[in-house]
Biopython code that builds the backbone (N, CA, C, O; Angstrom):
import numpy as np
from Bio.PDB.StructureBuilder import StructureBuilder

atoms = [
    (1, "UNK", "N", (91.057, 10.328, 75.107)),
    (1, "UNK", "CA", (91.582, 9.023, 74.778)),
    (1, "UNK", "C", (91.103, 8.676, 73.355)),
    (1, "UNK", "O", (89.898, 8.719, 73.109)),
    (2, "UNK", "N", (92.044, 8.318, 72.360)),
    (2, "UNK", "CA", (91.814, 8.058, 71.225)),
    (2, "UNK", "C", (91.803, 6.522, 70.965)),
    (2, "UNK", "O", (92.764, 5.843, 71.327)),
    (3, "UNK", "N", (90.790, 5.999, 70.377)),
    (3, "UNK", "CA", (90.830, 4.342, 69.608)),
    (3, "UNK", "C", (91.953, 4.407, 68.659)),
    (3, "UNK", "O", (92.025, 5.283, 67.798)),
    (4, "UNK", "N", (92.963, 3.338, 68.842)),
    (4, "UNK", "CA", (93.660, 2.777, 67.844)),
    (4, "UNK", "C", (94.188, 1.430, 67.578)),
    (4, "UNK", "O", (94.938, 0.776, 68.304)),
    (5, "UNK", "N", (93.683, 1.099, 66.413)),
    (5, "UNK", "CA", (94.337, -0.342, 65.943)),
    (5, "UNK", "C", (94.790, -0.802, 65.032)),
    (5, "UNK", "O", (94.459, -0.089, 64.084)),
    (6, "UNK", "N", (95.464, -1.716, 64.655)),
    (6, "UNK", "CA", (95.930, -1.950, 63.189)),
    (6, "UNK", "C", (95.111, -2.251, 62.423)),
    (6, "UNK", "O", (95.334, -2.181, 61.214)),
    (7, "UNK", "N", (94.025, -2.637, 62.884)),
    (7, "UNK", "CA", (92.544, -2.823, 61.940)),
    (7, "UNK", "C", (91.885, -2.129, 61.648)),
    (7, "UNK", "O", (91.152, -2.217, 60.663)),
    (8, "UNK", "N", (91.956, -1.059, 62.565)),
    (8, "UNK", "CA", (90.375, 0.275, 62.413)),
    (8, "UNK", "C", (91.436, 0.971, 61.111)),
    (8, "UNK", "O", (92.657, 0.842, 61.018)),
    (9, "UNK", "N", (90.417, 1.793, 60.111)),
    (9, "UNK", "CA", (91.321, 2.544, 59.510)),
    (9, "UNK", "C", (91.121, 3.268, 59.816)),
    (9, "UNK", "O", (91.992, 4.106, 59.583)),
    (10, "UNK", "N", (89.779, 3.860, 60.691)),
    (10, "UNK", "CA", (89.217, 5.233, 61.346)),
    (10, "UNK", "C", (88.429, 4.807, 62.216)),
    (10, "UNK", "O", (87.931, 3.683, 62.159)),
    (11, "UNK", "N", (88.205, 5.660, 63.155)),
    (11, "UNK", "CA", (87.532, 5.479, 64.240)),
    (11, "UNK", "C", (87.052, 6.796, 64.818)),
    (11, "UNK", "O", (87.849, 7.646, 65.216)),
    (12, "UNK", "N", (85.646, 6.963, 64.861)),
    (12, "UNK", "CA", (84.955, 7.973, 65.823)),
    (12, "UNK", "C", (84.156, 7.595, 66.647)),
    (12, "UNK", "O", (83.838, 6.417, 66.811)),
    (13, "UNK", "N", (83.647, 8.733, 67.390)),
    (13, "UNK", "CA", (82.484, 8.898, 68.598)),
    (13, "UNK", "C", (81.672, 9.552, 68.274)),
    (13, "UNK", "O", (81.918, 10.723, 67.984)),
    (14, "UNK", "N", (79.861, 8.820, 68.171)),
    (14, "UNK", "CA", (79.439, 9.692, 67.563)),
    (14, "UNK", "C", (78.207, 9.737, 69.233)),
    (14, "UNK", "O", (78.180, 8.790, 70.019)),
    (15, "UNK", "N", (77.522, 10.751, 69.379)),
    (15, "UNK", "CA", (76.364, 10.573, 70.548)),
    (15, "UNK", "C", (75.161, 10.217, 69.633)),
    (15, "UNK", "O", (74.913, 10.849, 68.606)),
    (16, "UNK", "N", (74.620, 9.435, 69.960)),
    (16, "UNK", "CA", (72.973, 8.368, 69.472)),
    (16, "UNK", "C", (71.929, 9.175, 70.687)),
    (16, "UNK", "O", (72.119, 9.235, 71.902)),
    (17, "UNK", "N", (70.876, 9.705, 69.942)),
    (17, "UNK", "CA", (69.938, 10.262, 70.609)),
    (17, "UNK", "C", (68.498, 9.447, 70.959)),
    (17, "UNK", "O", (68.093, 8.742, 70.035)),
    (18, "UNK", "N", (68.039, 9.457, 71.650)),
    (18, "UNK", "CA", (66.930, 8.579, 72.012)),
    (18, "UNK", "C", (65.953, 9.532, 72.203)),
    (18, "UNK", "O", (66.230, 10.655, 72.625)),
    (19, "UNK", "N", (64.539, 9.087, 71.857)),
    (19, "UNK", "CA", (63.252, 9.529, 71.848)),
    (19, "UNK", "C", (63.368, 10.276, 72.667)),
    (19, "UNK", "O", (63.401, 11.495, 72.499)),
    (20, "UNK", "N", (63.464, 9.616, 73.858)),
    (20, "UNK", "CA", (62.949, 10.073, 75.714)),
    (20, "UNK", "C", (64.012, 11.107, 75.867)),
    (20, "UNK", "O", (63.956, 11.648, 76.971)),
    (21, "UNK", "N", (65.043, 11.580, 75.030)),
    (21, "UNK", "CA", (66.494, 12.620, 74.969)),
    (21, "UNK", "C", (67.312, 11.898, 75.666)),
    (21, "UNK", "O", (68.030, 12.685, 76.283)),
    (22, "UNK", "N", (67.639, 10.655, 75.943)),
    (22, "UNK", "CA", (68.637, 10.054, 76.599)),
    (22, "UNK", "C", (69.814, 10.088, 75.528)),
    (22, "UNK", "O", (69.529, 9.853, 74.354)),
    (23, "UNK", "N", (70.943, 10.332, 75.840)),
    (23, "UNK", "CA", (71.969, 10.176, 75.147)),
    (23, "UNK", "C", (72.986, 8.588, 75.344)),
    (23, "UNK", "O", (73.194, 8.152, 76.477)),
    (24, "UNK", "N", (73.507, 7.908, 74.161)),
    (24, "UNK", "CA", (74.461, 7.556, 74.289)),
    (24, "UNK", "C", (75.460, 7.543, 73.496)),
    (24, "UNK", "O", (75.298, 7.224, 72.318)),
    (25, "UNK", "N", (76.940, 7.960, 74.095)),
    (25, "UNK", "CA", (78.311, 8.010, 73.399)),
    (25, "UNK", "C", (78.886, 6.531, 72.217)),
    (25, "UNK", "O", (79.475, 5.740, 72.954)),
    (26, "UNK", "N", (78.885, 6.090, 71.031)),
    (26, "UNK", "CA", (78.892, 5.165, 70.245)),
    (26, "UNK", "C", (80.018, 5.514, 70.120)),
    (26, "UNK", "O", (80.140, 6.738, 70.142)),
    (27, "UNK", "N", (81.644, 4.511, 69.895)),
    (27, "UNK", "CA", (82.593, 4.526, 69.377)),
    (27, "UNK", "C", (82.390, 3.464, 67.915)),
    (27, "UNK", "O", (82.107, 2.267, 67.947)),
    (28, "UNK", "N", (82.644, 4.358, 66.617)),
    (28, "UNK", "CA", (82.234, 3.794, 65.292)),
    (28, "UNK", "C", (83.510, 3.636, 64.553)),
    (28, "UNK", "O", (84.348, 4.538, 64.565)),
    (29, "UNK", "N", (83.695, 2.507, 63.899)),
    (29, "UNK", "CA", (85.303, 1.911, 63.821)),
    (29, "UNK", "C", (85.149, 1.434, 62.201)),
    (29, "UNK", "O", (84.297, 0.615, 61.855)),
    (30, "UNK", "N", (85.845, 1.898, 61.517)),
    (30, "UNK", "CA", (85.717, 1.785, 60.143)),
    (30, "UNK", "C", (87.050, 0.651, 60.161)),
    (30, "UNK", "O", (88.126, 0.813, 60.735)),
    (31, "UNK", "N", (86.673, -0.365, 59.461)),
    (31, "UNK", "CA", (87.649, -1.526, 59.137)),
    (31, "UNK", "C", (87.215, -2.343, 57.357)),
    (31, "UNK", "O", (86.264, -2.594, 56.616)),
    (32, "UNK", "N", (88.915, -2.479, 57.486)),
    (32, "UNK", "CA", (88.760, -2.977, 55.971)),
    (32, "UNK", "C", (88.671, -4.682, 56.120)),
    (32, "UNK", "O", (88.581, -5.462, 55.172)),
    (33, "UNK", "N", (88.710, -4.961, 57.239)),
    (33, "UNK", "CA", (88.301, -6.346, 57.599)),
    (33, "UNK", "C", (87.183, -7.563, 57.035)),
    (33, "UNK", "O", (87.753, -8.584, 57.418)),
    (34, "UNK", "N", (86.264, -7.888, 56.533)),
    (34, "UNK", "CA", (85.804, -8.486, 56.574)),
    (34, "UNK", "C", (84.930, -9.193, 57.218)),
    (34, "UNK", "O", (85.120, -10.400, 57.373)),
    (35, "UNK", "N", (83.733, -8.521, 57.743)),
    (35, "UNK", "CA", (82.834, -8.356, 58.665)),
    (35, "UNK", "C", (81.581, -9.573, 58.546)),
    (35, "UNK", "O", (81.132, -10.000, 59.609)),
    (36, "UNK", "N", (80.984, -10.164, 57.127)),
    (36, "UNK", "CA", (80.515, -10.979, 57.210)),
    (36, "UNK", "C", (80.890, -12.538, 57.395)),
    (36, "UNK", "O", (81.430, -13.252, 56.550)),
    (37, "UNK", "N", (80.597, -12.798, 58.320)),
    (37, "UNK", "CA", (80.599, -14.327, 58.530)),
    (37, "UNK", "C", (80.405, -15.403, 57.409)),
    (37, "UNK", "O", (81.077, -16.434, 57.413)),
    (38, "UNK", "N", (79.247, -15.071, 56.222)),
    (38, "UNK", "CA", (79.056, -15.837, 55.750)),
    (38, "UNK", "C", (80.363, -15.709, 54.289)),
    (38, "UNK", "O", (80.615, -16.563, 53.440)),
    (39, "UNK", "N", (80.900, -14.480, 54.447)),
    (39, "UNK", "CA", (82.139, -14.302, 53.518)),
    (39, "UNK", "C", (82.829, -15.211, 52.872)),
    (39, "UNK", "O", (82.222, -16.186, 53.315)),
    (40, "UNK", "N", (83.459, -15.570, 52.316)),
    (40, "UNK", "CA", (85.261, -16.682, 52.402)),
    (40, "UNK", "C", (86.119, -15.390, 52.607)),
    (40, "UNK", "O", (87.081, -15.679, 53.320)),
    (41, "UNK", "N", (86.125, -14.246, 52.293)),
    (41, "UNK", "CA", (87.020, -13.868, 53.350)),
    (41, "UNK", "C", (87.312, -13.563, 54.545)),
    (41, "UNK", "O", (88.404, -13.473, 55.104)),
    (42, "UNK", "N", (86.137, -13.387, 54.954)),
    (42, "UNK", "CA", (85.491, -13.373, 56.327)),
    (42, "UNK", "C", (86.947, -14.180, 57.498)),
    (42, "UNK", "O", (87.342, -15.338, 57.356)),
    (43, "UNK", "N", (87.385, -13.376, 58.361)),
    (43, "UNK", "CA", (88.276, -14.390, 59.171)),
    (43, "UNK", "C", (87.996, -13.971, 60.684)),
    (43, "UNK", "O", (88.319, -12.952, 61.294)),
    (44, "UNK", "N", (87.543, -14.692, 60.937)),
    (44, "UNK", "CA", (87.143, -14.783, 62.424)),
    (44, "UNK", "C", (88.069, -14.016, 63.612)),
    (44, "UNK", "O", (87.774, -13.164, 64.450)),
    (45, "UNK", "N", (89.247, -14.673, 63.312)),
    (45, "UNK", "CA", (90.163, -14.134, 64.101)),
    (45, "UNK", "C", (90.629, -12.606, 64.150)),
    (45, "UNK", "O", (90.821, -12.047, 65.229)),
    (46, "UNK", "N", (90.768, -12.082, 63.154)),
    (46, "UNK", "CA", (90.421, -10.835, 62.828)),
    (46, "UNK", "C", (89.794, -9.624, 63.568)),
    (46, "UNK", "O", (90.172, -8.523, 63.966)),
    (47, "UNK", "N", (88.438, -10.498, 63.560)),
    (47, "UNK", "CA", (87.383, -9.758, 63.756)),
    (47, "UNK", "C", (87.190, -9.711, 65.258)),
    (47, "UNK", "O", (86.644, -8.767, 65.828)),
    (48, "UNK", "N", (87.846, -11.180, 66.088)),
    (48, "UNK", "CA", (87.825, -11.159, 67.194)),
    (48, "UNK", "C", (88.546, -9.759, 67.658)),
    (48, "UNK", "O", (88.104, -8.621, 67.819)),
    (49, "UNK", "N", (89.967, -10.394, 67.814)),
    (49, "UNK", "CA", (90.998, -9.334, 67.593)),
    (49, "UNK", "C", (90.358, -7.435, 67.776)),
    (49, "UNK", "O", (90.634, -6.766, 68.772)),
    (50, "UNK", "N", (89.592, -6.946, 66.705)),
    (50, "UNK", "CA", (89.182, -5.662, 66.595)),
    (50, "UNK", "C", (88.277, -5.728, 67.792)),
    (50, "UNK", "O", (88.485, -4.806, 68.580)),
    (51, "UNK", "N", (87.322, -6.573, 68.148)),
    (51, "UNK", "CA", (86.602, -6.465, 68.715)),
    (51, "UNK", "C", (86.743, -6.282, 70.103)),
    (51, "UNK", "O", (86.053, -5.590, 70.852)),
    (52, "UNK", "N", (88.117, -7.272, 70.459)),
    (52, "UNK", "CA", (88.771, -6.876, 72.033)),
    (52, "UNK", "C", (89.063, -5.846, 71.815)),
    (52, "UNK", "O", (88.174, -5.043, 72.099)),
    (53, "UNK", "N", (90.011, -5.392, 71.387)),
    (53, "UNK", "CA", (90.050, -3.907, 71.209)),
    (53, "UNK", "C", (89.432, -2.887, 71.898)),
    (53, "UNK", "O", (89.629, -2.152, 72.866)),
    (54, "UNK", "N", (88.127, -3.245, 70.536)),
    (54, "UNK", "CA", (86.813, -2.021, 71.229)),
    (54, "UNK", "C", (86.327, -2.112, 72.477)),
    (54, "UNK", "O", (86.135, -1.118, 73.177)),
    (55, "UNK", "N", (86.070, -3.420, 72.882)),
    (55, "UNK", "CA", (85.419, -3.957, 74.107)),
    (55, "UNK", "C", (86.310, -3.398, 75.225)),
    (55, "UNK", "O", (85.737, -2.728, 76.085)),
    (56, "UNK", "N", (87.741, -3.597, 75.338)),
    (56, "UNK", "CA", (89.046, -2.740, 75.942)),
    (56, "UNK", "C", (88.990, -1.095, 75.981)),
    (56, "UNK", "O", (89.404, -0.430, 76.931)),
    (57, "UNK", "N", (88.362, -0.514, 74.692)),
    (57, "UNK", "CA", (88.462, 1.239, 74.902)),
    (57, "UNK", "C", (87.349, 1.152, 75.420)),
    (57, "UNK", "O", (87.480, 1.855, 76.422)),
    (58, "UNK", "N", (86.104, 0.680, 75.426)),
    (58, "UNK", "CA", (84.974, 1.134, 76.240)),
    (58, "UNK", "C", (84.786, 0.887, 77.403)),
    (58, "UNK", "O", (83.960, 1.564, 78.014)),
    (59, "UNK", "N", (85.488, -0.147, 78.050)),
    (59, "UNK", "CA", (85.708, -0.687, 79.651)),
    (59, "UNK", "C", (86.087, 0.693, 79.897)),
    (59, "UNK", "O", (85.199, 1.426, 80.331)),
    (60, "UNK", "N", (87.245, 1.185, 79.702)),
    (60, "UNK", "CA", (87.938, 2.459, 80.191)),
    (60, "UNK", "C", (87.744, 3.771, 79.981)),
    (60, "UNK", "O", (88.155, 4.789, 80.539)),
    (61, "UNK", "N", (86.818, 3.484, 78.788)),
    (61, "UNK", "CA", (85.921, 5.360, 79.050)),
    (61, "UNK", "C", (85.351, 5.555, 79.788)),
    (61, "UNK", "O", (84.661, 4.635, 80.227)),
    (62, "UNK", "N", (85.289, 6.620, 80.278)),
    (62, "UNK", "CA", (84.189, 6.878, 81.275)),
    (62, "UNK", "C", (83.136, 7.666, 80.584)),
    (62, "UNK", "O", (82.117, 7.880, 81.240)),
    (63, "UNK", "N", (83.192, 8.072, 79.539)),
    (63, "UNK", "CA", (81.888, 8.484, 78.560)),
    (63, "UNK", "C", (81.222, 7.473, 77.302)),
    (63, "UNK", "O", (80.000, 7.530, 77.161)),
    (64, "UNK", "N", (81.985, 6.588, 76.426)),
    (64, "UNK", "CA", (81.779, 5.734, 75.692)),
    (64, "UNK", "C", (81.023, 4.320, 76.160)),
    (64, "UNK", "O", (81.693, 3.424, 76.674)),
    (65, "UNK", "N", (79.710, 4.188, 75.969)),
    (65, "UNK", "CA", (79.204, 2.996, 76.519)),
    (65, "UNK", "C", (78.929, 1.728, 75.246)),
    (65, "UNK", "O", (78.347, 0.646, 75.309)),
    (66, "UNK", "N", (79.458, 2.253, 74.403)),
    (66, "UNK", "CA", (79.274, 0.959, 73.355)),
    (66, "UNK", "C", (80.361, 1.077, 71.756)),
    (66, "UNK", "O", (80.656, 2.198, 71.341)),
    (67, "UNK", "N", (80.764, 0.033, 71.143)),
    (67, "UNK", "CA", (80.923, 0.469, 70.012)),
    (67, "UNK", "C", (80.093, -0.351, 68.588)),
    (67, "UNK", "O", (78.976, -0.862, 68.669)),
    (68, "UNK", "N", (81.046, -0.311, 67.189)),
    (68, "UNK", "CA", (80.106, -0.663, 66.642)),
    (68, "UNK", "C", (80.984, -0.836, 65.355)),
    (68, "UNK", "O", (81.528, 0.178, 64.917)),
    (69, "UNK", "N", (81.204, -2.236, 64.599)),
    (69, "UNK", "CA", (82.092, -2.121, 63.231)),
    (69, "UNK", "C", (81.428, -1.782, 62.308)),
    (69, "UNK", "O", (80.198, -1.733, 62.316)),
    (70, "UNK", "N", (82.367, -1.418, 61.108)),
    (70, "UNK", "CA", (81.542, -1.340, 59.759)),
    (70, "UNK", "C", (82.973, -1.263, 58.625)),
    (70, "UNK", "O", (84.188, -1.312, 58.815)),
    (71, "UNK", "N", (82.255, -1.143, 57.605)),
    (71, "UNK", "CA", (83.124, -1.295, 56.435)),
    (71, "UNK", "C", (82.829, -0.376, 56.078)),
    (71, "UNK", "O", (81.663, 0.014, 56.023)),
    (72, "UNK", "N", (84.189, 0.470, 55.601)),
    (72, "UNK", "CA", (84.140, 1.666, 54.456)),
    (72, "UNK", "C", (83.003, 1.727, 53.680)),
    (72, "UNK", "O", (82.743, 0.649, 53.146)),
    (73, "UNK", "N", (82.119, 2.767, 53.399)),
    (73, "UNK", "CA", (80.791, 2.514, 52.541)),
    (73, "UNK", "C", (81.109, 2.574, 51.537)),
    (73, "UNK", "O", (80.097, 2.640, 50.839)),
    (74, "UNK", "N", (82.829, 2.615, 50.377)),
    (74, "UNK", "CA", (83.025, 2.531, 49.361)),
    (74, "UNK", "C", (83.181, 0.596, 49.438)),
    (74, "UNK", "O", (83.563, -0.043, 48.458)),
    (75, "UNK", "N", (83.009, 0.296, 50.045)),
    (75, "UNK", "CA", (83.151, -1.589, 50.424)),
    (75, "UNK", "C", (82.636, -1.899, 50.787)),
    (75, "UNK", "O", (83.014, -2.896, 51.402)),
    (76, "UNK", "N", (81.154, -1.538, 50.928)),
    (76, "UNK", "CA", (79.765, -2.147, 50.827)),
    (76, "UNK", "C", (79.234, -2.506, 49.689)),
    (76, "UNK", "O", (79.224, -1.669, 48.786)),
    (77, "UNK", "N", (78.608, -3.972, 49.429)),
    (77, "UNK", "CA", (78.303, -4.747, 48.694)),
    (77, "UNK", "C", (76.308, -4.505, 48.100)),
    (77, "UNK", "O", (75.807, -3.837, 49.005)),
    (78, "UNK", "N", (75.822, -4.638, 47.623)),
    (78, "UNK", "CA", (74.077, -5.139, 47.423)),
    (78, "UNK", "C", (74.030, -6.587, 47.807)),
    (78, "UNK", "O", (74.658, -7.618, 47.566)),
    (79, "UNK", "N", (72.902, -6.158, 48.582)),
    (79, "UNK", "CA", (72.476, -7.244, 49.173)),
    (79, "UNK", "C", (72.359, -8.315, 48.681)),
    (79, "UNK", "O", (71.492, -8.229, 47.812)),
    (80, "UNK", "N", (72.907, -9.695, 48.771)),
    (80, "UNK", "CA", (72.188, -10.946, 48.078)),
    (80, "UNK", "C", (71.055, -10.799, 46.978)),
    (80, "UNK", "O", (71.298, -10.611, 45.786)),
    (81, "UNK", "N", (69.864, -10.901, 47.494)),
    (81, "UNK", "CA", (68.497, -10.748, 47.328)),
    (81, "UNK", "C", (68.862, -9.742, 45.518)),
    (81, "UNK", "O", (68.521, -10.141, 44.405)),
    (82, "UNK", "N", (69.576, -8.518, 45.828)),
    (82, "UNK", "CA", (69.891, -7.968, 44.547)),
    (82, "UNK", "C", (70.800, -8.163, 43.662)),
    (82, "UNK", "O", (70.932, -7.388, 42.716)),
    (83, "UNK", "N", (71.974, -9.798, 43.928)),
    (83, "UNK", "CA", (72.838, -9.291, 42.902)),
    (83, "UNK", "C", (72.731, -9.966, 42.207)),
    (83, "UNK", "O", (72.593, -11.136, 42.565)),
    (84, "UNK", "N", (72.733, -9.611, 40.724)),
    (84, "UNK", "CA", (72.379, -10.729, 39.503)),
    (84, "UNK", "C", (71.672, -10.114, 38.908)),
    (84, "UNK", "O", (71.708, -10.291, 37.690)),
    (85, "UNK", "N", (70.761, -9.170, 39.423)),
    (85, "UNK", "CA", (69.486, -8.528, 38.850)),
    (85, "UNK", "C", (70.242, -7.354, 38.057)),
    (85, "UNK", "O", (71.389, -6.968, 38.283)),
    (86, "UNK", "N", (69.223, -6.792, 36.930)),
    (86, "UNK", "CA", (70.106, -6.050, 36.317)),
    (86, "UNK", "C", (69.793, -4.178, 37.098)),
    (86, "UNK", "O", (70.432, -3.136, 37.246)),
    (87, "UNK", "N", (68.623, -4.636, 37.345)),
    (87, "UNK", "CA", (68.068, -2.933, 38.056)),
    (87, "UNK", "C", (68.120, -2.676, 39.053)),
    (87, "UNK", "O", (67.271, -2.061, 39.697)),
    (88, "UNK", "N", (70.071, -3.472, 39.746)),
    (88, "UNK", "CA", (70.159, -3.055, 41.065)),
    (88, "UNK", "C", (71.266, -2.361, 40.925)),
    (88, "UNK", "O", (71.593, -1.730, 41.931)),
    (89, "UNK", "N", (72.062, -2.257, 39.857)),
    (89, "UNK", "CA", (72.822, -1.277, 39.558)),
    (89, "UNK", "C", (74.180, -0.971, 40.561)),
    (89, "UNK", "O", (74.933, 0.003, 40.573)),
    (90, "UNK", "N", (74.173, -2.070, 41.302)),
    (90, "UNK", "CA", (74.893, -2.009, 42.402)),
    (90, "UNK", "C", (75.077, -1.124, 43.684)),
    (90, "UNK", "O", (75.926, -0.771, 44.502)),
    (91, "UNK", "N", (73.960, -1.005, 43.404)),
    (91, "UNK", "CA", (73.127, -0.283, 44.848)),
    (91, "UNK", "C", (72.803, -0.945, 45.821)),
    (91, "UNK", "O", (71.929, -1.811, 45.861)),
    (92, "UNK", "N", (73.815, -0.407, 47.075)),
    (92, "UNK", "CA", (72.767, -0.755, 48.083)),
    (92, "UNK", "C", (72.092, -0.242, 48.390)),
    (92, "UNK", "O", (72.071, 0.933, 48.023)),
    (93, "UNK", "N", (70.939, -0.793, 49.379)),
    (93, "UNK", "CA", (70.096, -0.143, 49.938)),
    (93, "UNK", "C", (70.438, -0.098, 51.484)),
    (93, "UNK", "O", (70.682, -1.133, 52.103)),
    (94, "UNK", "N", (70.443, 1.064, 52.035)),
    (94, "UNK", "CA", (70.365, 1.355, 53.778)),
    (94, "UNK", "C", (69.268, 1.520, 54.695)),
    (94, "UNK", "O", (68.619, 2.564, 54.625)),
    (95, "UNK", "N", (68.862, 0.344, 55.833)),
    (95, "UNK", "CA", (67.782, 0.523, 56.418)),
    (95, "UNK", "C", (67.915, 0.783, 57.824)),
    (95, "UNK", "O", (68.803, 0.147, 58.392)),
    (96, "UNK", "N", (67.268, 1.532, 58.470)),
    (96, "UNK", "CA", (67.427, 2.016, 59.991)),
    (96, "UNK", "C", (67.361, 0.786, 60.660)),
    (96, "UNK", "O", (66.273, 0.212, 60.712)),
    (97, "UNK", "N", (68.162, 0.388, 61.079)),
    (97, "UNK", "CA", (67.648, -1.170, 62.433)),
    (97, "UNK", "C", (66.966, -0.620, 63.537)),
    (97, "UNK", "O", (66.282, -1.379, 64.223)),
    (98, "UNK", "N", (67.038, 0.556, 63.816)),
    (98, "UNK", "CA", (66.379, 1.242, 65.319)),
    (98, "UNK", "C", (66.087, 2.374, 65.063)),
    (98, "UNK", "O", (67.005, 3.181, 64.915)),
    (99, "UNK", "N", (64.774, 2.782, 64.935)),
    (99, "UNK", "CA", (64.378, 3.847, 64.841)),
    (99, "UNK", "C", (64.286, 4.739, 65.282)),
    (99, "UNK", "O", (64.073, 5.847, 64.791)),
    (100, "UNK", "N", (64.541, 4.181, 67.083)),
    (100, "UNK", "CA", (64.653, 5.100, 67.955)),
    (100, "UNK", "C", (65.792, 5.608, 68.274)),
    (100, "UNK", "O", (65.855, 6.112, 69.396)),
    (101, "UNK", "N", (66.804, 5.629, 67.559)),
    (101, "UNK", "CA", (67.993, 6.520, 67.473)),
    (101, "UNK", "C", (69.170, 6.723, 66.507)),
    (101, "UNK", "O", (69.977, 6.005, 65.917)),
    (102, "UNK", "N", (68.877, 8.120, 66.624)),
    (102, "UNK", "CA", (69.460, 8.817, 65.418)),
    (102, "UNK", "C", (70.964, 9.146, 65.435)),
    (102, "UNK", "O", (71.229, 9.585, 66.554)),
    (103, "UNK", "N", (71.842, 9.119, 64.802)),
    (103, "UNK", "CA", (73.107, 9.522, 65.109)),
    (103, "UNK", "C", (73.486, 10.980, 64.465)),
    (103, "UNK", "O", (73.259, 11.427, 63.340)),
    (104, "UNK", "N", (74.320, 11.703, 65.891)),
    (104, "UNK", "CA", (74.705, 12.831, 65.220)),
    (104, "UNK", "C", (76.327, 13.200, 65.713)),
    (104, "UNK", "O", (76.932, 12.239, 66.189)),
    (105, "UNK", "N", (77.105, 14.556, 65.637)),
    (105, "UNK", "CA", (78.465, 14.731, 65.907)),
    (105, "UNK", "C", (77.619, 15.670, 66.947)),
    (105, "UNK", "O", (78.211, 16.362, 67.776)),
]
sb = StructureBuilder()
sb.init_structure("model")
sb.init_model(0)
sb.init_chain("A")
sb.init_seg("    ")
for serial, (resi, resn, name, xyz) in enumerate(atoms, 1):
    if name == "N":
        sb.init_residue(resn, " ", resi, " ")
    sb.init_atom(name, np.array(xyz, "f"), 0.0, 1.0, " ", f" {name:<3s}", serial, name[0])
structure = sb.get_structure()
């Protein structure tokens, strides 16, 4: 069963490994949407929208227990905190939120 929507521009499954070797199946949904809230382009409805979606393909997998949005990493921004500065060069920076799991194919 494949994810599809008029929002995702891509969509995979990736398995997230856990310390203890527990596995779980992640469906990862690349959208050109507008993901921050605090945006002005940011549109709620949108985002709802993608999100039933996902919430809809993972009810019905029987292997996929979660998913997860994001924006093209060519449409990722620097953080607040860095923009204005001149030695951020428009870099972001990427930080693990959970350490305890790693993503692989």
């Amino acid at each position: 069963m494949t994810f599809s929507h008029p929002l995702a521009r891509s969509a995979k499954v990736f398995v997230a490994h856990g310390r203890d070797g527990t596995e779980q199946q992640i469906l990862v949904i690349a959208t050109t949407a507008e993901l921050d809230p605090q945006s002005q382009r940011y549109k709620k409805r949108l985002v709802e929208k993608l999100s039933a979606g996902a919430r809809d393909y993972v009810a019905r997998s029987d292997r996929v227990t979660a998913f997860l949005l994001m924006n093209p990493m060519k449409d990722w921004r620097p953080p607040a905190e860095a923009r204005g500065h001149s030695d951020a060069a428009g870099a972001a920076s990427i930080r693990d939120a959970s350490p305890a799991i790693g993503m692989a194919e």
